[in-house]
DOGULUM-136578 format. One record per residue (C-alpha): residue in three letters; residue number from 1; x, y, z. Coordinates in nm, 3 decimals. Last residue first. Layout:
REM residues N
PT code pos       u       v       w
PT  ALA NUM       X       Y       Z
...
END
This chain:
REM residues 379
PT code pos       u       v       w
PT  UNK 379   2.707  15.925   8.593
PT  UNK 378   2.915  15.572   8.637
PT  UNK 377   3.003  15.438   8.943
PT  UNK 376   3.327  15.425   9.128
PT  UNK 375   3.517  15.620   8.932
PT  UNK 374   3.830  15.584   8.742
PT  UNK 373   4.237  15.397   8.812
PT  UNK 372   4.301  15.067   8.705
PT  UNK 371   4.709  14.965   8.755
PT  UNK 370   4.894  14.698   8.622
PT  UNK 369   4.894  14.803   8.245
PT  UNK 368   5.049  15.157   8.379
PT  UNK 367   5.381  14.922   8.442
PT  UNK 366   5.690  15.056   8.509
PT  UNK 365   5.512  15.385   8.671
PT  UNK 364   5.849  15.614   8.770
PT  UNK 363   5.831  15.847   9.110
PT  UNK 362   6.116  16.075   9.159
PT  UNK 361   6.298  16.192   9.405
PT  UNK 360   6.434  16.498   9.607
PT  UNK 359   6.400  16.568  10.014
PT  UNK 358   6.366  16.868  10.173
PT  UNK 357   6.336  17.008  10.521
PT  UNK 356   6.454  17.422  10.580
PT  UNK 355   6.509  17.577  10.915
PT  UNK 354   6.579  17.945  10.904
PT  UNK 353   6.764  18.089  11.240
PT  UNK 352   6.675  18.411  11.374
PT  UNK 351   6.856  18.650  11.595
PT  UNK 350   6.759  18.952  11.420
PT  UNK 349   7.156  19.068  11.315
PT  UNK 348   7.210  18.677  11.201
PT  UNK 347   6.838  18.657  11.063
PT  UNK 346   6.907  18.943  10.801
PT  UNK 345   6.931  18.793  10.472
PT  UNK 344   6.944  18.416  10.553
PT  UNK 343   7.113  18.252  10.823
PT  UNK 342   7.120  17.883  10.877
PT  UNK 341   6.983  17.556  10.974
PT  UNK 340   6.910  17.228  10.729
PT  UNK 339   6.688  16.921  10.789
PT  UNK 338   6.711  16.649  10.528
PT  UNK 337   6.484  16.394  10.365
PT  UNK 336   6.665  16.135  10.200
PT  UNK 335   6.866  16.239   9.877
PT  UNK 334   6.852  16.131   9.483
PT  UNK 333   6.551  15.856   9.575
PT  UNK 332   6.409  15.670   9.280
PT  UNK 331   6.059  15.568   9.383
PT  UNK 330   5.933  15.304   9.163
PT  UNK 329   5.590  15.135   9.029
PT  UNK 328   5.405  14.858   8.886
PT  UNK 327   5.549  14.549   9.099
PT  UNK 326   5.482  14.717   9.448
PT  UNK 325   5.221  14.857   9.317
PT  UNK 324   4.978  14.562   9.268
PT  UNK 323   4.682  14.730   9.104
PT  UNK 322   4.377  14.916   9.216
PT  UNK 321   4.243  15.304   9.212
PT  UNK 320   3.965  15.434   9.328
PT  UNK 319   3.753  15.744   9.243
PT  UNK 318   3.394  15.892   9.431
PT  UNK 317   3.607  16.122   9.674
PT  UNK 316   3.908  16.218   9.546
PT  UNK 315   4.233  16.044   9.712
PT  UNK 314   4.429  16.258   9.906
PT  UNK 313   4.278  16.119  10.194
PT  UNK 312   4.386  15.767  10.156
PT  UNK 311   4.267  15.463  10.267
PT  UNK 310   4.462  15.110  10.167
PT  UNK 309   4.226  14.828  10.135
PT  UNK 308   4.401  14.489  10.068
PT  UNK 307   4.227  14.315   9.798
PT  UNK 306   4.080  13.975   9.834
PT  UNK 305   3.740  14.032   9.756
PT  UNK 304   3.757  14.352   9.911
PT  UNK 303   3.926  14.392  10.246
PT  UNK 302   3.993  14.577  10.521
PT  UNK 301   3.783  14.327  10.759
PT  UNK 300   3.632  14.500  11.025
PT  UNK 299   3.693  14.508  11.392
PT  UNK 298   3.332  14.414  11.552
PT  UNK 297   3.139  14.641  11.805
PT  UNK 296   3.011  14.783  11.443
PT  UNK 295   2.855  14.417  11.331
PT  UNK 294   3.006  14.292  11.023
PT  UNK 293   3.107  14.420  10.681
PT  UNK 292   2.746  14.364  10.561
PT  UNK 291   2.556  14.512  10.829
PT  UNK 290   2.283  14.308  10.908
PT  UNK 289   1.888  14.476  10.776
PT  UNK 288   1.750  14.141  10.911
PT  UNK 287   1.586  13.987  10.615
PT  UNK 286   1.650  14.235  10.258
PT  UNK 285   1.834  14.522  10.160
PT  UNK 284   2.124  14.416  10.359
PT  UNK 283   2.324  14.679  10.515
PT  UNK 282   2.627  14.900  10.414
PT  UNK 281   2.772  15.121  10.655
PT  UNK 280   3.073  14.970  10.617
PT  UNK 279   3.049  15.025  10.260
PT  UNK 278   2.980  15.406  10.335
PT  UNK 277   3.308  15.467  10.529
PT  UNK 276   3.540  15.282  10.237
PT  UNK 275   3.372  15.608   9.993
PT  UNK 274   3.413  15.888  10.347
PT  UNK 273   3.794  15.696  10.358
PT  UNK 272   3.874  15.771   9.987
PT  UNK 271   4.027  15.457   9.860
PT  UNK 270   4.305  15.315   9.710
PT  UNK 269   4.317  14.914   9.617
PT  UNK 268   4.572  14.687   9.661
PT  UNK 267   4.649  14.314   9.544
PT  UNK 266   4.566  14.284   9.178
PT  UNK 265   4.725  14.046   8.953
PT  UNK 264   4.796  14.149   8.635
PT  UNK 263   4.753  13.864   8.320
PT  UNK 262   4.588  14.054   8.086
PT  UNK 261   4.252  13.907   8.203
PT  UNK 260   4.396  13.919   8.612
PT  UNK 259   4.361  14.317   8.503
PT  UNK 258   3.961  14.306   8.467
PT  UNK 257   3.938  14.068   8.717
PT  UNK 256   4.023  14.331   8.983
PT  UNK 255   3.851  14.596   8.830
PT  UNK 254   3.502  14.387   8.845
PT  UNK 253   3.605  14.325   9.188
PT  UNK 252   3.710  14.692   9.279
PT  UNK 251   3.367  14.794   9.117
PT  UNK 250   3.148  14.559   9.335
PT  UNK 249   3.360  14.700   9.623
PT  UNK 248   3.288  15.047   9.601
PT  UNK 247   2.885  15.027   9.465
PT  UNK 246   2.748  15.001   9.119
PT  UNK 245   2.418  15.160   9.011
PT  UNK 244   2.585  15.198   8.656
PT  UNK 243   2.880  15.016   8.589
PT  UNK 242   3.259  15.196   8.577
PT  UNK 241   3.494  15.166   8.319
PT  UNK 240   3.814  15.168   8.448
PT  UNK 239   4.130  15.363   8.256
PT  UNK 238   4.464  15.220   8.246
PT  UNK 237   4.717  15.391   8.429
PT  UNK 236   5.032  15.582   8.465
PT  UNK 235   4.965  15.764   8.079
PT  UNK 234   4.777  16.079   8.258
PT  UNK 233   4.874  16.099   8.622
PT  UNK 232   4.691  15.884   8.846
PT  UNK 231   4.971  15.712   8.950
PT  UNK 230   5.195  16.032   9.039
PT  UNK 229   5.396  16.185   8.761
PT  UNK 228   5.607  16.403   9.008
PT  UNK 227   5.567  16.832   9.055
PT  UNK 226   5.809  17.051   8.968
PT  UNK 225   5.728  17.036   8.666
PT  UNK 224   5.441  16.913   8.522
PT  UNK 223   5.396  16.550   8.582
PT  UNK 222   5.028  16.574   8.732
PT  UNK 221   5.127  16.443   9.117
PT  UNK 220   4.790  16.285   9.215
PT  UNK 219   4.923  15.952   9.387
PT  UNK 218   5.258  16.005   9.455
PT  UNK 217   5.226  16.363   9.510
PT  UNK 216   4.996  16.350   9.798
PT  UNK 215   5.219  16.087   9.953
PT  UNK 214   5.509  16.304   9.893
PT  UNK 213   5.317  16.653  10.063
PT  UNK 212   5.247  16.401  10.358
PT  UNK 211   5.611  16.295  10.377
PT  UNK 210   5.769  16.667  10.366
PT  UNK 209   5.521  16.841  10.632
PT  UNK 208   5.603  16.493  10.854
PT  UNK 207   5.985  16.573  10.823
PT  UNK 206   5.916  16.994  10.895
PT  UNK 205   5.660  16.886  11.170
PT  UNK 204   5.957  16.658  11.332
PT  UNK 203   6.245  16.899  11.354
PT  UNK 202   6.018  17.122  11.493
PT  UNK 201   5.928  16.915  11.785
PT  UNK 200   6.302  16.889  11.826
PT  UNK 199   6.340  17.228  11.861
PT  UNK 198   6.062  17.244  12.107
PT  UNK 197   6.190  16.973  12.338
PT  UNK 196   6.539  17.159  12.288
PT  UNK 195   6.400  17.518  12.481
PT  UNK 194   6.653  17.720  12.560
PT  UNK 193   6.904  17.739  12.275
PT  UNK 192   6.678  17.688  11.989
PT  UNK 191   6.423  17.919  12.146
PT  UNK 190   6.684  18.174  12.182
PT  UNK 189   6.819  18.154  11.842
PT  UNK 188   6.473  18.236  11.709
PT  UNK 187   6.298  18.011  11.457
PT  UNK 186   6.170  18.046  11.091
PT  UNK 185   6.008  17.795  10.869
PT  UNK 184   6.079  17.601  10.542
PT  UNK 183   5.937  17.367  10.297
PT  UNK 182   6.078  17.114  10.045
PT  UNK 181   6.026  16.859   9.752
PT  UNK 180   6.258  16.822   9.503
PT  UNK 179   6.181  16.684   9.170
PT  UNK 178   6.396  16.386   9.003
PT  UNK 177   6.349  16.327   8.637
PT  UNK 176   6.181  16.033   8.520
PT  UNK 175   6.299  15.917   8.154
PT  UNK 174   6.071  15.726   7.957
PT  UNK 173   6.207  15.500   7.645
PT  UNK 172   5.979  15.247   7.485
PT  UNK 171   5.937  14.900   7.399
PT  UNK 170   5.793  14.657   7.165
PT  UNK 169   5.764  14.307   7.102
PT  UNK 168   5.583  14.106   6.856
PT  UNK 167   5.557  13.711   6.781
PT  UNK 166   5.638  13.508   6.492
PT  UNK 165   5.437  13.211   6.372
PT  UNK 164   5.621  12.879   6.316
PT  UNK 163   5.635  12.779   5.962
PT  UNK 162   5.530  12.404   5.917
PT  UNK 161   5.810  12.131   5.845
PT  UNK 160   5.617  11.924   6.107
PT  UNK 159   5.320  12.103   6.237
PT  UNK 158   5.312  12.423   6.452
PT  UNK 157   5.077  12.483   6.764
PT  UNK 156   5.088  12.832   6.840
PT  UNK 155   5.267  13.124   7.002
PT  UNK 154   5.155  13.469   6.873
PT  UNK 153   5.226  13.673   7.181
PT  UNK 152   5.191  14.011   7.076
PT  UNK 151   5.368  14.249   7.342
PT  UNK 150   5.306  14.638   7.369
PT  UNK 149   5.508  14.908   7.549
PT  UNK 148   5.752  14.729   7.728
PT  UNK 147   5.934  14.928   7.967
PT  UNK 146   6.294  15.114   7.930
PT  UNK 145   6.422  15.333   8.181
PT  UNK 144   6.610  15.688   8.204
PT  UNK 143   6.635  15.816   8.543
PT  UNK 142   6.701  16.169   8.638
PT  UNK 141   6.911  16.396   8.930
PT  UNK 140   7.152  16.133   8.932
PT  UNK 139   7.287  15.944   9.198
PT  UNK 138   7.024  15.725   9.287
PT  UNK 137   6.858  15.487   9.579
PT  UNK 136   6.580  15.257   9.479
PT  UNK 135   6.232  15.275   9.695
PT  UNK 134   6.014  15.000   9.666
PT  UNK 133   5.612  15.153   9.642
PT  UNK 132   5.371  15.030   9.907
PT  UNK 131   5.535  15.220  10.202
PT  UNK 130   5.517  15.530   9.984
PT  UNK 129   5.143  15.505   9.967
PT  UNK 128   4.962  15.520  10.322
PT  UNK 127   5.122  15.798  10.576
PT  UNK 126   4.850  15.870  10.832
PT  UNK 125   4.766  16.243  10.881
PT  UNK 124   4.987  16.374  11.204
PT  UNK 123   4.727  16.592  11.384
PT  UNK 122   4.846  16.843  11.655
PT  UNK 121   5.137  16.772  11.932
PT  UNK 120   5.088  16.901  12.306
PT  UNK 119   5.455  16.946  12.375
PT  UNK 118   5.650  16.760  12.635
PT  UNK 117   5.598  16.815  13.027
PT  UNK 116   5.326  16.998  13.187
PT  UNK 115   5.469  17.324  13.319
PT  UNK 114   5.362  17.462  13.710
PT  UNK 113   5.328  17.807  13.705
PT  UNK 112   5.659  17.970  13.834
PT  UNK 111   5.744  18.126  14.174
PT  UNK 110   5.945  18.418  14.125
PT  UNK 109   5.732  18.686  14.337
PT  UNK 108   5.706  18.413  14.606
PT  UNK 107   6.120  18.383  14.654
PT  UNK 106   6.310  18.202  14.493
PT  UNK 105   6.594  18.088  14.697
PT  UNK 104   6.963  18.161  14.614
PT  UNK 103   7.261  18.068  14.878
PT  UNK 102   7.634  18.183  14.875
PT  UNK 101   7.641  18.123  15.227
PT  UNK 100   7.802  18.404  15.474
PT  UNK  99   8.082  18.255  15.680
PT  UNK  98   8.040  18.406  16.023
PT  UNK  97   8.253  18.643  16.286
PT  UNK  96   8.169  18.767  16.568
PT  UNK  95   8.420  18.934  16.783
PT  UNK  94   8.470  19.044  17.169
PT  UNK  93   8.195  18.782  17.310
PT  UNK  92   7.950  18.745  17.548
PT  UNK  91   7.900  19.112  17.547
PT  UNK  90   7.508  19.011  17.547
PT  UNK  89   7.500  19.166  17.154
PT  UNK  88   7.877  19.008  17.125
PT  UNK  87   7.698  18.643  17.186
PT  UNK  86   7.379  18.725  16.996
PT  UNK  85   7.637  18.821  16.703
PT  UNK  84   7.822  18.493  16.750
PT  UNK  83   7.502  18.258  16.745
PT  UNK  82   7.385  18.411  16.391
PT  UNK  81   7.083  18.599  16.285
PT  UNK  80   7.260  18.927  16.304
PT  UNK  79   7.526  18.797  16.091
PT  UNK  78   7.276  18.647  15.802
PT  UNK  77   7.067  18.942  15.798
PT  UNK  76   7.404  19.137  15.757
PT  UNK  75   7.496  18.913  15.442
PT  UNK  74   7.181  18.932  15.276
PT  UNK  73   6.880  18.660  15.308
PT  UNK  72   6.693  18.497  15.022
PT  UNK  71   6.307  18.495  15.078
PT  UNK  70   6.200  18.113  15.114
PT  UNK  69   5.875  18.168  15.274
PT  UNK  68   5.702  18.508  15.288
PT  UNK  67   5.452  18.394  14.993
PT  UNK  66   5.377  18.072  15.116
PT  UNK  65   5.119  18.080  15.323
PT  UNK  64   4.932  18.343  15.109
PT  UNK  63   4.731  18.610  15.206
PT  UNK  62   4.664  18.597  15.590
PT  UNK  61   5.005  18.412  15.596
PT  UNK  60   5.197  18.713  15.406
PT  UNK  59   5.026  18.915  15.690
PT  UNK  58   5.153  18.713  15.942
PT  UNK  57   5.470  18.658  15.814
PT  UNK  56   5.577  19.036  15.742
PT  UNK  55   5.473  19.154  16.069
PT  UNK  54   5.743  18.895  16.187
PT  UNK  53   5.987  19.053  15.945
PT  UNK  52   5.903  19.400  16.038
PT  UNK  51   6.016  19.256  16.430
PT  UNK  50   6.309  19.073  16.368
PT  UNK  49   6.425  19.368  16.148
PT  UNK  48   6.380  19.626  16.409
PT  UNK  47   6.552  19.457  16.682
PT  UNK  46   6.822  19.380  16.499
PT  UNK  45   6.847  19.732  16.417
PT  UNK  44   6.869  19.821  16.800
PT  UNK  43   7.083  19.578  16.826
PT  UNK  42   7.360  19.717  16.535
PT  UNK  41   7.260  20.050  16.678
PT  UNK  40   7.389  19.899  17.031
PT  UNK  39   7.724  19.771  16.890
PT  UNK  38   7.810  20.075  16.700
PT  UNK  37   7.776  20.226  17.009
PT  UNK  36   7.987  19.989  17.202
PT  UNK  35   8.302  19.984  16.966
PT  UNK  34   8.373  19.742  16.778
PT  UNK  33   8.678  19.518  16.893
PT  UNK  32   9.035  19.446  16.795
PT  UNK  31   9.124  19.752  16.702
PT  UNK  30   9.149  19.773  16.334
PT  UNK  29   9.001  19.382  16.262
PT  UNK  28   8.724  19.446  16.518
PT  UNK  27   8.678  19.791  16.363
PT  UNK  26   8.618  19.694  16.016
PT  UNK  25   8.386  19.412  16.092
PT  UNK  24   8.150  19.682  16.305
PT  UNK  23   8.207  19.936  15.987
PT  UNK  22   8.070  19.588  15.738
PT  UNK  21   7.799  19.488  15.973
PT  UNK  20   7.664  19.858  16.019
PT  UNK  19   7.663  19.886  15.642
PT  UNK  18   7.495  19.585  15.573
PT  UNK  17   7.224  19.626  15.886
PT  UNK  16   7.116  19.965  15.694
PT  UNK  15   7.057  19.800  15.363
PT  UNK  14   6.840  19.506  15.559
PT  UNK  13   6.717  19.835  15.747
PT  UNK  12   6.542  19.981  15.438
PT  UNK  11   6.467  19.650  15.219
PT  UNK  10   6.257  19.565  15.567
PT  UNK   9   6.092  19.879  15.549
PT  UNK   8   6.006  19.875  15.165
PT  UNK   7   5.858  19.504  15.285
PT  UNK   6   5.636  19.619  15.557
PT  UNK   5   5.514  19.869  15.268
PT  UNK   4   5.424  19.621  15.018
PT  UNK   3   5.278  19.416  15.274
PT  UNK   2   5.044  19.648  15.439
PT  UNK   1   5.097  19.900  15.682
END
């Protein structure tokens, strides 16, 4: 026989030992012993099941060593493998009587694959804007601000009983109206229930979904609703002229002192990386051919003239933009980003729970004079 069937035997007189344990039990507590007969099939079973199980063994051990270990015993394999039963099966003994151990051992045909811990998580894009933009809490869903729109600054040098010259100031009213920004995903109950790693996991894609889709906003949000006025949105910025023949950086410092001429100072510049990628592979054109951002075994300096180099994927490949944005722009915040469950339409009779993320704000440019925003070179 092989395995299988060894086994179907083994189920056969396990059942068999059950029933001859429970009528032996039956009598010793009626009469105060089992009869002999019952005593001898109970042996002759015994038998029987010591012997299928040691066929058992050795073929489960031509297979796999450990696929007859561990198999959970019942109640009459238990009795007949116990001192007091040998003792009543050599008439030793009147009675036999055993506690019977409420124990549970997988055996081989529930062994589980071994589980690496944690989840194996996929790409989380670097966040680069919103940490460069103060955030201001509100409790309105809009903001209306005033900014100066043009300033004439007509101080001079006045002689006695002269008149002095008058300067001009104007200012305008913009209102920035607070968009929401949210995605959602369905889950089963069961998964929520059993498996908390992955729930959590979940928790964090949705919250990552919602920052990248902000940092894309922030930059090339176009103002139409829903969507923010990011900083390259139409009115946000002043527009750079760009040189023929000119490279990344050349144009960030001709940008730079472009703004320090209306009194800006510049301290950040956005990038495309594959734009920030070709000036480090810049080399001289001349002598040894050395790379001009230093050698590659080298870490490189993110810098431009004195501007910090921020990269950012969102932004298009062949623009930049520079300014000091911590001082040209705000994020009004109406509520954080939060993570909602419940049941919508049918997901209470499907066992499904939707999980939505969102988060509402606003973005408001101050100061569009502060910020240069074109191509790199010109056509």
């Amino acid at each position: 026989m092989d395995i299988t069937e060894v086994k179907g035997e083994i189920d056969k007189i396990a059942k068999a030992i059950d029933a001859k344990t429970a009528e032996h039990t039956a009598q010793v507590e009626q009469f105060g012993k089992a009869a002999t007969e019952l005593t001898g099939q109970i042996d002759k079973l015994s038998d029987q099941y010591k012997s299928l199980k040691e066929q058992m063994i050795d073929l489960a051990q031509k297979q796999t060593p450990a696929s007859a270990e561990g198999k959970s015993e019942t109640a009459g394999m238990e009795f007949i493998s116990s001192d007091q039963f040998k003792a009543l099966a050599e008439r030793r003994s009147e009675r036999a009587r055993i506690e019977v151990k409420n124990t549970v051992v997988a055996d081989a045909t529930t062994t589980m694959p071994m589980q690496r811990p944690g989840i194996i998580p996929g790409s989380f894009a670097p966040l680069t804007l919103r940490q460069l933009i103060p955030t201001i809490q509100v409790a309105s869903n809009a903001v209306t601000s005033l900014r100066e729109l043009a300033w004439t600054n007509s101080a001079a040098e006045v002689a006695q009983a002269a008149a002095k010259p008058e300067s001009a100031i104007t200012f305008e009213q913009y209102d920035v109206t607070i968009q929401t920004v949210a995605h959602w995903i369905k889950v089963s109950n069961q998964l929520l229930a059993d498996a908390p790693a992955v729930a959590a996991y979940i928790d964090t894609r949705l919250r990552d979904g919602l920052a990248q889709r902000i940092d894309r906003q922030l930059l090339l949000g176009d103002g139409t609703s829903p969507n923010l006025s990011g900083l390259t949105d139409a009115g946000n910025f002043t527009a750079f002229t760009a040189t023929s023949g000119a490279n990344l950086v050349e144009s960030i410092n001709k940008a730079k002192y472009n703004r320090w001429a209306v009194g800006e100072t510049v301290d950040t510049a956005v990038v495309n990386p594959a734009d920030w990628a070709a000036m480090e592979l810049a080399r001289e054109g001349t002598g040894t051919g050395a790379y001009l951002y230093g050698a590659p075994g080298v870490s490189g300096n993110m810098s431009a003239f004195g501007v910090q180099i921020v990269i950012s994927a969102n932004m298009p490949a062949g623009q930049f933009l520079v300014g000091s944005l911590r001082n040209a722009a705000t994020i009004y915040q109406r509520q954080g980003a939060v993570v909602e469950m419940g049941f919508v339409n049918d997901d209470f009779t499907k066992n499904l729970v939707t999980i939505r993320a969102e988060e509402r704000l606003g973005l408001a440019v101050d100061r569009p004079v502060a910020i240069m925003y074109g191509p790199i070179t010109a056509a």
